[in-house]
N, C-alpha and C positions, 0 to 999 in steps of 0.2 A: 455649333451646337450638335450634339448626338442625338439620336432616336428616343434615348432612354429618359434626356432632360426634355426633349419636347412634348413627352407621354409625363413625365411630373410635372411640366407648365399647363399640360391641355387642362388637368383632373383640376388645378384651380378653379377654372370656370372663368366665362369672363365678367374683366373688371373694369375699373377706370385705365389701368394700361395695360389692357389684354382683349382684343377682340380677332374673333375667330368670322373668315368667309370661307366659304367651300369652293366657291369660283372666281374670279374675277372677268368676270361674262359682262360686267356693268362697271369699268375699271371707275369711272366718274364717281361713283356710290363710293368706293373704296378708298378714292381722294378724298373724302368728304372727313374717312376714319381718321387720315392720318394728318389731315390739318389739323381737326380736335384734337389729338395728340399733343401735337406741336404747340397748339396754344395753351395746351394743361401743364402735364408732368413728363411728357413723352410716352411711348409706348411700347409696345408689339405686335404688330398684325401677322397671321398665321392663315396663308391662304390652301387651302386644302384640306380644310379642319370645319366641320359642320356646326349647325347651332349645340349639338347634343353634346360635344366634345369628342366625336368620334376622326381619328384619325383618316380621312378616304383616302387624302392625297392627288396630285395631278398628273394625268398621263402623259400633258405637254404641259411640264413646264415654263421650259424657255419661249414660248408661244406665250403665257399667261404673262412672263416675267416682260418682253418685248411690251404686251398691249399696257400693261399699269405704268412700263416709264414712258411710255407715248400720253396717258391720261397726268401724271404726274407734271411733264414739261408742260401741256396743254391747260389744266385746271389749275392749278395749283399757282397762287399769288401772295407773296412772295416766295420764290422757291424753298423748300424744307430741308432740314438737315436730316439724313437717312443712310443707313446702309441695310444689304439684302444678303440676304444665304438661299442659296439651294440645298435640301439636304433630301437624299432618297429615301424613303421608307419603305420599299422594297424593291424587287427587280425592274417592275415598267413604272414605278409611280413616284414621285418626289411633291415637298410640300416646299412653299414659298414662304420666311419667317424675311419681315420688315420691324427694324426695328426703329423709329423717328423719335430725336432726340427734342428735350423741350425746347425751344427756341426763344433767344433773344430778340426778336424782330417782330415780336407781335404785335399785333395780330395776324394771321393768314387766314386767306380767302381761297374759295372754290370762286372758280369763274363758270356761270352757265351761261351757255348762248341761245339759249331755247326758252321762253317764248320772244325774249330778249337779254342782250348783255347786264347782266347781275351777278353781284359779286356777295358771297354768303361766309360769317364766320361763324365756325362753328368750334366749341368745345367739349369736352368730357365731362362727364356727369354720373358718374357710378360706372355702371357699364353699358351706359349708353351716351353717343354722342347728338348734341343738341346746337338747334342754333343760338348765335350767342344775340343780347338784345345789346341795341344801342349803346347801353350804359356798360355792359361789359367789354363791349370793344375797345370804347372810350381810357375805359380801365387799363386796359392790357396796353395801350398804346402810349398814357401818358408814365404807365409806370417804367418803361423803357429807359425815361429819361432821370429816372431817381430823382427828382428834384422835391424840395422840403414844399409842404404843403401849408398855406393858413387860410384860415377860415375866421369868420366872425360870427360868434354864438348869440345869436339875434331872436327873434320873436319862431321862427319856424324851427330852429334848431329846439329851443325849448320845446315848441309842441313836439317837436319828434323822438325826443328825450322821455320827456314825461312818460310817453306811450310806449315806446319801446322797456320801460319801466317795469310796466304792467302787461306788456303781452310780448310773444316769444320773436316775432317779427313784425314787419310790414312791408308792403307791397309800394311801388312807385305812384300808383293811384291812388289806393286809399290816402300815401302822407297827403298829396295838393289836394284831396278834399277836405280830408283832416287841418289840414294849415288853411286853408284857402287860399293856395296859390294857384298859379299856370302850372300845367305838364311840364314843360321846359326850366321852369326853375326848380320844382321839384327833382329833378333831373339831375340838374346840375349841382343841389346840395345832397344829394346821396354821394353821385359819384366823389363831390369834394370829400366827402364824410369817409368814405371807403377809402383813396387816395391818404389823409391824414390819419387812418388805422383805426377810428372810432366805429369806425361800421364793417361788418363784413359784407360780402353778396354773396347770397347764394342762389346759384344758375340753377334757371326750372323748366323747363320746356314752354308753361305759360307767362306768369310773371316772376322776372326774380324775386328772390326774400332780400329784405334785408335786417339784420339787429346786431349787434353792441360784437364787437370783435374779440370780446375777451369771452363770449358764449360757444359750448362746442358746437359745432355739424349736427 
């Protein structure tokens, strides 16, 4: 990639496959970008590039480019598909462009070992990366195996029909209070529901949404 395209990608701004760091001082944080990548649509992370979209650039970068694939082989679970460039943007300074393809193998995790062993997945969300909940892992994990999905259109599926009828989503807690089930089966008929393409999810930082698949974003 030239100077010229990585000054037409900055002026984008970021997006869902576009996030800018300025360092990688904190490479963990930076595994965190490129898993949600991997578990979305894939990406590009562009290290040496500010929140502003301002070009700085890295003085060492083979120093920054070392510590992220040291964080990379360490965090990073199942390992990601990636490749990297160096490219200079001026005499002392060059910028680090990763670009992580979307993977087949989802879901991946970040592993933290601080305050103890946890493992975090996280996805893309506009242009920000989020953690994913239960039910979207779930998601990511069974849809690996394309298998045909059925359901049986019972007493809960109606209550959640009806309502998604008349309002634009619902949440995983409001349906079990709404139906009056358990959390867990509530749970378990969303994900069926999204799996069989009657539902979409869409990932929120507090609770996902969920409504009718043929409705846009």
């Amino acid at each position: 990639m030239t100077l010229p395209e990585i000054q037409h990608l900055v002026r984008q701004g970021e997006t869902e496959t576009l996030e800018f760091k300025t360092k990688a001082n904190h490479p963990e944080k930076i595994v965190k970008e490129m898993v949600a990548f991997a578990n979305t649509k894939g990406g590009q992370l562009l290290v040496g590039v500010n929140d502003h979209g301002e070009i700085t650039g890295l003085s060492a970068a083979e120093e920054e480019l070392y510590s992220l694939e040291n964080a990379i082989s360490k965090y990073c679970f199942p390992r990601i598909n990636y490749r990297y460039e160096i490219i200079p943007v001026s005499a002392k300074k060059a910028i680090l462009i990763y670009t992580i393809f979307e993977s087949e193998l989802k879901p991946h995790y970040t592993l933290i070992e601080q305050p103890e062993n946890q493992r975090k997945g996280y996805i893309r969300v506009a242009d920000r990366s989020v953690q994913a909940s239960k039910e979207m892992k779930e998601i990511l994990r069974r849809k690996r195996k394309k298998a045909a999905v059925r359901f049986t259109y019972g007493e809960k599926e109606k209550v959640l029909m009806k309502y998604l009828e008349e309002n634009d989503f619902i949440t995983l807690k409001y349906f079990a209070k709404l139906a009056d089930i358990k959390p867990y089966l509530a749970s378990r008929t969303l994900i069926t529901l999204v799996l069989a393409k009657v539902l979409k999810i869409i990932p929120r930082e507090g609770e996902d949404w969920y409504r009718f698949n043929t409705m846009p974003v």
